[in-house]
C-alpha positions, 0 to 999 in steps of 0.5 A: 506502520510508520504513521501509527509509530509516529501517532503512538501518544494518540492510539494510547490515548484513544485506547486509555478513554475506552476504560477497558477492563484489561481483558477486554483491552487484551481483546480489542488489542487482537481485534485490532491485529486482526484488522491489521492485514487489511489495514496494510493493504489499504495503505497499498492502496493510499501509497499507489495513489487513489487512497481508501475510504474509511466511511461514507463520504471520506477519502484518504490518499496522498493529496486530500483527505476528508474524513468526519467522524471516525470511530474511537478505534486506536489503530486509525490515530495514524490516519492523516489530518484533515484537509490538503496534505503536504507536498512530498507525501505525493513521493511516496506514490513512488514506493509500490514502482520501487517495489516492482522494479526490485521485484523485477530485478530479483526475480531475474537475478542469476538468469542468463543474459537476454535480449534488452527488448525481452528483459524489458517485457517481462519485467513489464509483464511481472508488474502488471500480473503483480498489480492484478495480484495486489488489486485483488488483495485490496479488493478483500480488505474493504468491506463494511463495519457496522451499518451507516456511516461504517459501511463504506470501507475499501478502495475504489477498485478501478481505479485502483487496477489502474494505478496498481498495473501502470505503476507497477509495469513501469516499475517492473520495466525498469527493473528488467532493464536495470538488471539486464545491465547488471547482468551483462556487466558481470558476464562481460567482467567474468571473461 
């Protein structure tokens, strides 16, 4: 969503060269509010690290892209550039362990206190049932478009699994632990 905010002037451009009757603009704007769920999720999958494909032979992730070709289709402006990405974009690989940790920590808020140890696992155990949960949701965002170059779009799924349950077990670990502590440090300012 923040790339398509920044690449706005290139969607619009693309959109503007399809000389589109306005019904016909009207529906390939729901088309492509349709498309934006799996778009979302494929960008889960760009932000734990692996990327997606959108084609043959193309790959979107943190720290490459390749991409050819690619449809006059106004929502993939926000794609990347070609070629080796910047740096700092591998930080954002951080975002789905933040996600997790708060997760974590929200869904223990008000508990009474625990064990660090039991803290520790659940909140592990959270991430990893969460990492399942958005693997198979990213599992259902690919699929084909068309015949061709088109029939290859998704995420690798194992690997996906992989990054998806180990980030977010980390994530969810540290968010256990860090609400137990907040936990214990109000019940011990309470009394």
């Amino acid at each position: 969503a923040v790339s398509l905010l920044f690449s706005l002037n290139e969607a619009s451009e693309i959109l503007s060269r399809l000389d589109l009757s306005t019904g016909d603009a009207l529906t390939y704007t729901l088309v492509m509010a349709l498309v934006a769920p799996n778009l979302a999720l494929l960008g889960g999958a760009y932000l734990l690290g692996p990327g997606f494909a959108i084609g043959t032979g193309t790959t979107v992730s943190p720290t490459a892209v390749s991409l050819g070709a690619v449809p006059a289709f106004p929502v993939l402006a926000a794609l990347p550039n070609e070629g080796p990405t910047p740096g700092w974009l591998v930080l954002l690989m951080a975002v789905p362990a933040l996600a997790a940790a708060i997760g974590a920590g929200v869904g223990r808020r008000g508990g009474d206190p625990q064990p660090l140890d039991l803290a520790a696992l659940r909140g592990a155990a959270a991430g990893f049932f969460a990492g399942v949960l958005i693997t198979i949701a990213i599992g259902f965002a690919g699929g084909s478009a068309g015949t061709g170059r088109m029939a290859d779009i998704g995420a690798p799924d194992a690997r996906i699994l992989v990054f998806a349950t180990g980030t977010m077990m980390v994530g969810g670990l540290v968010g256990g632990l860090v609400n137990e502590w907040f936990s214990r440090r109000r019940s011990a300012g309470s009394r």
